[in-house]
N, C-alpha and C positions, 0 to 999 in steps of 0.2 A: 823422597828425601828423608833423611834422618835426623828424628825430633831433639833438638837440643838440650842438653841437661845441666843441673847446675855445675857438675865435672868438669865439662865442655868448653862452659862461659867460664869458668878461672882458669884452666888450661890457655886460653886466646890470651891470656897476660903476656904485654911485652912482645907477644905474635902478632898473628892476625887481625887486625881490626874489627871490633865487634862494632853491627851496625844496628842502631834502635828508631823504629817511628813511632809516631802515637798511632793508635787505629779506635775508632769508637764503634763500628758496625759491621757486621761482618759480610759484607761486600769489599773495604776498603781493606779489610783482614785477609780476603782472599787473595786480592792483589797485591799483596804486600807480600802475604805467604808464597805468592809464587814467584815472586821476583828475588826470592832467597834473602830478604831481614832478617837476620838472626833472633832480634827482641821486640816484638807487640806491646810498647805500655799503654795502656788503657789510663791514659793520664786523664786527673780532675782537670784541667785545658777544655774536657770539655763544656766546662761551666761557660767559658767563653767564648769558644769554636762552634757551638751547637744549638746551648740551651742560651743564650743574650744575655746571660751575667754578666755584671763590669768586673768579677774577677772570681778565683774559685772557691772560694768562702763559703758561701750557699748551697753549695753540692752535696746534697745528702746521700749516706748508701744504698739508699734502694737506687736514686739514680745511678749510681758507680756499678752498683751489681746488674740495673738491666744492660747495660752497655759492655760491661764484662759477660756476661752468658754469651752475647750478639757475636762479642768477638772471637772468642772458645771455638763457638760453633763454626766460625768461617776460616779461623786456621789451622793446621795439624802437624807444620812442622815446627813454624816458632815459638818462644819460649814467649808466654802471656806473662803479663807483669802487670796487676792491678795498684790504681795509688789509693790510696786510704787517705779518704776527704775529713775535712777540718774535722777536730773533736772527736774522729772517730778513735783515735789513739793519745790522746793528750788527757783525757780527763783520770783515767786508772789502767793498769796495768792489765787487771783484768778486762776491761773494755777492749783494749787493743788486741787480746788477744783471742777474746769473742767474735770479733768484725774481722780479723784478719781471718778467722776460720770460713766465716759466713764466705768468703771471697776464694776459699776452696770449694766449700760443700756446694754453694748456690750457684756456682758460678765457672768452677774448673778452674781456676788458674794458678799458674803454674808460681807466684809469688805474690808479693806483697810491697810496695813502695812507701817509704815512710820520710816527710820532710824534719830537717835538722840532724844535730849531732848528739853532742854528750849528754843533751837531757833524755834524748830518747832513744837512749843505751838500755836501760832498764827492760822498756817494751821491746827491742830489740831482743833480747835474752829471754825474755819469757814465749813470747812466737814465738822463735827458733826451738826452744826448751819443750816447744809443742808439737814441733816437728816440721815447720814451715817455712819458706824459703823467708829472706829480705832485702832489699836494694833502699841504698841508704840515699839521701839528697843533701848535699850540703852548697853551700853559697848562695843565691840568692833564692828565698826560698815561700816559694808565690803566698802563699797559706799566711805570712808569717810576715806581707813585704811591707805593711806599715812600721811596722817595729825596725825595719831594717834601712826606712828612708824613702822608701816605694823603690819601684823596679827601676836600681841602679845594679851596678858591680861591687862586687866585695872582696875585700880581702888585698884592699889597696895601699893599706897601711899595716906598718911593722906588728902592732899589735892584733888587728884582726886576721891575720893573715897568719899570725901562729895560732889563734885560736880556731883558724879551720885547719891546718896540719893537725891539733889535736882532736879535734873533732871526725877527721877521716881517720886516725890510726884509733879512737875509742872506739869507733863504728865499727872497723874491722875487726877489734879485739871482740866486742860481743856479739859478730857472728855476721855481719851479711855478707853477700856473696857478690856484691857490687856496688860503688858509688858513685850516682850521678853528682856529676859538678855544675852548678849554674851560675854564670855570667862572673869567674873569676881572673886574675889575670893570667897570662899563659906561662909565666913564670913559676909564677907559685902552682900552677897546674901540674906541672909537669915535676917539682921538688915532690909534693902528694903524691901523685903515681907511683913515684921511684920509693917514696916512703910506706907503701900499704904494699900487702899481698894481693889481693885483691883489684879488678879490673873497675879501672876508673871511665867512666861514663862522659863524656864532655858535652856541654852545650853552653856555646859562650867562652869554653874555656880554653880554645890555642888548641896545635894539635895533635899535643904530647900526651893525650889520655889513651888508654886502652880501646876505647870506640865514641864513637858521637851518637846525638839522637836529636832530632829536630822533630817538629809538628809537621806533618804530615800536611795540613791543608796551608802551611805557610811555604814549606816547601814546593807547593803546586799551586801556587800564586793564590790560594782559593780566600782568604781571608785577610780584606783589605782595612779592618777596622786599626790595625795596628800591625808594625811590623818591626820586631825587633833588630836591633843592626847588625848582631849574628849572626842572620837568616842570612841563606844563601835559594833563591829560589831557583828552582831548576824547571818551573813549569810557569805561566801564567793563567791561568787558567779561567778566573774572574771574566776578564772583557769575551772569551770565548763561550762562557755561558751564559750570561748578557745576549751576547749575538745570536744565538740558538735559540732562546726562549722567544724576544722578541721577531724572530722568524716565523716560531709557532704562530704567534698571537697574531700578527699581519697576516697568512697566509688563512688560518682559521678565520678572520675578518672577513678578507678577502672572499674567502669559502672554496679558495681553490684545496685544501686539505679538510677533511681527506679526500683524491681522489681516487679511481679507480683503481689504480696499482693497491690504494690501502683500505680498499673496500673489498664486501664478501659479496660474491653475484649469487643467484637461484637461477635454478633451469624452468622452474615453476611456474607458468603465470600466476602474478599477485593477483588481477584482476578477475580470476576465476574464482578465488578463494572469497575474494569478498560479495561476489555475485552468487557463489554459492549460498555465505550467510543468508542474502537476503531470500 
């Protein structure tokens, strides 16, 4: 299969639907990659999918880059999209554009995810200005969700809801190649898409965007601590790993595993060997 490019994913504007998961390891990158997902983000989610953060705050780069290499490594057709965790891009311009490197050179991937609009146009412009991909985030925006009321919907009112139309057409104007929309109304979802060049990303937002992307282990029922009412789960997976484990543990109690079928036999007598010793 042929590896997708940033050409490719604006080309799908208004076509194709582009489809994105998160992936943090690369086992869960291979099966993704082989089931044809077009986009891998290596989203900061896993502050709370992985590492038991109460939200993605805490995520520093080195953890973002080990789980970015992981996922490099295990796909080769999708397009890898790492998110750049708190601070790593907010404090100077030059910072953003340091870390966003570290997330090519250390790491291989194929861009960079950046939450917010028009304030982080700037850093937008100077990445790019460096030769690096960006995929913008706008509405509700995890990093940022105390300031915004905690994880509600945005852009429910006249006013905020022009101020995310102008925050997707600044985002475009300084260069990214894609914007995820989170949890806005489908209305104003779809006014955005028709109003950028650029392929708009949906989660939470109706289903006039250019492609969706959901969490991966919420979409496979796997993470029951919270479940946003977006989610469309297409797997349950939780009570089926439950049931398996606690199999193991019963049956190892029990001491009927392992048996025979998962044992290694010798043709040897043991009991030579140890009579030999003596």
């Amino acid at each position: 299969m042929k590896k997708l490019t940033i050409p490719d994913i604006i080309k799908r504007k208004g076509g194709e639907k582009l489809t994105v998961l998160t992936a943090y390891d690369a086992s869960f990158a291979r099966l993704l990659d082989a089931a044809g997902i077009d986009i891998l983000l290596v989203g900061d989610s896993l502050g709370n999918v992985l590492l038991g953060y109460e939200s993605t705050v805490p995520v520093t780069m080195e953890e973002m880059l080990h789980h970015a290499r992981a996922v490099r490594r295990g796909s080769s057709a999708a397009f890898v999209v790492a998110d750049m965790p708190f601070l790593s891009y907010q404090i100077s311009v030059e910072d953003a554009v340091r870390n966003a490197g570290r997330f090519y050179k250390e790491a291989g991937s194929d861009a960079v995810k950046l939450e917010g609009g028009t304030e982080v146009c700037p850093a937008v412009r100077a990445i790019v200005r460096a030769g690096m991909a960006v995929m913008g985030h706008i509405g509700l925006t995890p990093q940022t969700a105390a300031n915004l009321g905690g994880y509600k919907a945005q852009g429910k009112d006249a006013d905020s809801a022009r101020r995310l139309l102008a925050d997707a057409r600044d985002l475009a104007e300084a260069g990214v190649f894609a914007i995820v929309m989170e949890c806005i109304p489908d209305r104003l979802a779809k006014v955005i898409t028709e109003s950028v060049g650029v392929p708009t990303i949906g989660i939470g937002a109706g289903p006039d965007c250019d492609g969706q992307v959901l969490v991966t282990h919420d979409l496979l029922g796997m993470f029951e601590k919270f479940v946003p009412r977006f989610v469309k789960g297409y797997a349950n997976l939780a009570p089926q790993i439950r049931q398996a484990v606690t199999g193991f543990k019963q049956e190892v109690q029990a001491g009927s595993f392992p048996d025979a079928a998962h044992s290694f036999t010798m043709q040897l007598d043991v009991d030579s060997l140890i009579n030999d010793r003596e």
